[in-house]
N, C-alpha and C positions, 0 to 999 in steps of 0.2 A: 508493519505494526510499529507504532514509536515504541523505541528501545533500541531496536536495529536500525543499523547503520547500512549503507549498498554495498559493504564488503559481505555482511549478513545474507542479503537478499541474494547476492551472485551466490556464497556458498551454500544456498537451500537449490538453486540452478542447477549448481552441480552434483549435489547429493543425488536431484530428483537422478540425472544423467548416469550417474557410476550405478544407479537402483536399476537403469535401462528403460525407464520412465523418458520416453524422450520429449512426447508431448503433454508436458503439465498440466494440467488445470490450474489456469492463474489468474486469483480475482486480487480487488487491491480490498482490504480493510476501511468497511463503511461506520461510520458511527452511529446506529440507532440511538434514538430515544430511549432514554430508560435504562441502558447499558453501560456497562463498566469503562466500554472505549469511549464513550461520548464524553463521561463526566470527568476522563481525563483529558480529552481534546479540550474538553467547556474550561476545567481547572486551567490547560496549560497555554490557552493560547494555540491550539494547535488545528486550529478549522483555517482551509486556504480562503474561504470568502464566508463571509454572511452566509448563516445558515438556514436552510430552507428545507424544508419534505421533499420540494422537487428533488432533490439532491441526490434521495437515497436512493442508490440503485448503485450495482457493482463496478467497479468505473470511474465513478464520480469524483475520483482522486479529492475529496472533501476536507486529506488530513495532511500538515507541512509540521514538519518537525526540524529542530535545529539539525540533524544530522541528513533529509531531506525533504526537497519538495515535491509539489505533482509533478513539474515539466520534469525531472529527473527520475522519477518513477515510469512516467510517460515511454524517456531515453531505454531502460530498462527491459521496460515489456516491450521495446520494438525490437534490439538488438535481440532479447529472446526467442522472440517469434521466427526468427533470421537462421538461431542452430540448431 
């Protein structure tokens, strides 16, 4: 979600881990139409490309914030997938 940072992301990883939650459920943060994340994406600059309907769907890594982008979100859920 913009705000966090990937030290954020790893420390919700590990929370899930010490919980003995080992396989998460992990989607990445879509921006719907109409919603409070989109019109902070639309405010901040924070869509990775032109935005499109095809887009939305869980995944779509749609959102790049100064603190990160999709291909390092990308980096994240793979090494995840890994522990």
């Amino acid at each position: 979600m913009p705000g966090e940072n990937i030290a954020d992301i790893w420390k919700s990883f590990r929370f899930a881990a010490d919980c003995g939650c080992f396989i998460p459920n992990i989607s990445v943060a879509t921006p719907y139409p109409g919603t409070e994340l989109f019109d902070i994406c639309l405010k901040n600059g924070y869509f990775a490309r032109k935005f499109s309907l095809d887009d939305l769907f869980v995944r779509s890594f749609m959102i790049r914030t100064p603190e990160w982008d999709e291909n390092k979100l990308r980096e994240v859920m793979f090494w995840v997938s890994f522990t």
